[in-house]
C-alpha positions, 0 to 999 in steps of 0.5 A, spaced: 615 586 130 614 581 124 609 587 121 614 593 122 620 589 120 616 587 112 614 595 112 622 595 113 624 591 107 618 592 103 620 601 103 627 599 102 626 595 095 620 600 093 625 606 094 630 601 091 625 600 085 622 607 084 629 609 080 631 607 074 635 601 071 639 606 067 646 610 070 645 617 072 650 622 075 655 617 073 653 612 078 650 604 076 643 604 079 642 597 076 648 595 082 645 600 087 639 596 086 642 589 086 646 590 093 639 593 097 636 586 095 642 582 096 642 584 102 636 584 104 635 577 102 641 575 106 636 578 112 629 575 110 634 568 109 634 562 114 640 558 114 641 552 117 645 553 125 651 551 123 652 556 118 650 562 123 658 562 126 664 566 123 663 572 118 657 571 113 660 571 105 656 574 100 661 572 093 658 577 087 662 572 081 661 578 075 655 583 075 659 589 074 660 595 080 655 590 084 661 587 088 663 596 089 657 597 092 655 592 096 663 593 099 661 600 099 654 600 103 655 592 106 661 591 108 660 594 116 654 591 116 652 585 120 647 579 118 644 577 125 651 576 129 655 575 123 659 580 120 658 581 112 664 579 108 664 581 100 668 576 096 668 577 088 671 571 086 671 569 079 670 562 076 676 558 078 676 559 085 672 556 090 665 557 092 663 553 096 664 557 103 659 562 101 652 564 104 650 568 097 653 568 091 651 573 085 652 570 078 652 575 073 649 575 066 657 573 064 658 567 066 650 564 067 653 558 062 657 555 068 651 556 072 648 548 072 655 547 074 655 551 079 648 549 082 650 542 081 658 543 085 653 546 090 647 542 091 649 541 098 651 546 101 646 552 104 649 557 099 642 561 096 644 563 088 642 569 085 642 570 078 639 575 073 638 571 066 632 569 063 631 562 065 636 563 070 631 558 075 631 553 070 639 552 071 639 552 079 638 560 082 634 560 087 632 567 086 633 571 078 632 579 077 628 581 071 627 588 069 620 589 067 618 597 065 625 599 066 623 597 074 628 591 077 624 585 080 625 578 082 623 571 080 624 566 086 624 558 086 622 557 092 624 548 090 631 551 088 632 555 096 629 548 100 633 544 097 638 547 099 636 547 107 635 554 107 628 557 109 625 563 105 620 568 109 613 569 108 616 577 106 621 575 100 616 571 097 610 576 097 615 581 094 616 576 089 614 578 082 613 570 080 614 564 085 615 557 083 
């Protein structure tokens, strides 16, 4: 079962990853992308007991059409026996009662902020700035050859009481 479950993920994010960052016929490839990940990591992401009741918020702060995409593809979907719920929330509202939060490349200024109203909560930060790991993300998206990837800091997520599986940090381009 673990071998057919990393083969899942590992298709999902190579076919994610075979298209290219740039639009095409109208449509932001770079969120379509984004929104497989986030969702997949959600899978491949082990929280705590007392957060695996009640509906699973992934809370997108910025990123353009990803809060769309992840609605449009998610919404229905489950974590374990969680039901998915998308937020986009903006920097004055609250964030601490989220699972996933997204922070977008325009707001990547509050990010040590964020990470530090954060730090005791099992809440998994998504990022896609450079350097974005040295500011309290668990996980950074980076683009390399016009492919989206990923950089994890596996500190980052434990410090947060949460358990990165194997299959994550193997997909990994970079793990600190």
């Amino acid at each position: 079962m673990k071998y057919i479950c990393l083969l899942l993920f590992s298709v999902t994010l190579l076919t994610a990853e075979a298209q290219q960052v740039p639009s095409f016929e109208g449509k932001d490839t770079g969120a379509m992308i984004k929104a497989s990940y986030l969702y997949n990591f959600s899978k491949y992401v082990d929280w705590p007991d007392e957060h695996k009741s009640g509906n699973f918020i992934i809370s997108v702060m910025g990123g353009g059409n990803l809060h769309s995409e992840l609605v449009k593809k998610y919404n229905d979907k489950q974590i374990g026996s969680q039901q998915i719920e998308i937020r986009k929330v903006s920097k004055t509202l609250n964030i601490s009662s989220c699972h996933v939060l997204f922070i977008g490349n325009e707001y990547t200024d509050i990010l040590p902020k964020i990470s530090e109203v954060l730090k005791n909560r099992p809440t998994l930060i998504i990022a896609d700035h450079e350097g974005a790991l040295d500011m309290g993300a668990a996980v950074n998206f980076v683009v390399v050859d016009k492919h989206h990837k990923f950089e994890l800091d596996q500190e980052n997520a434990t410090g947060r009481n949460l358990f990165v599986g194997s299959t994550i940090k193997s997909l990994a381009l970079r793990v600190q």
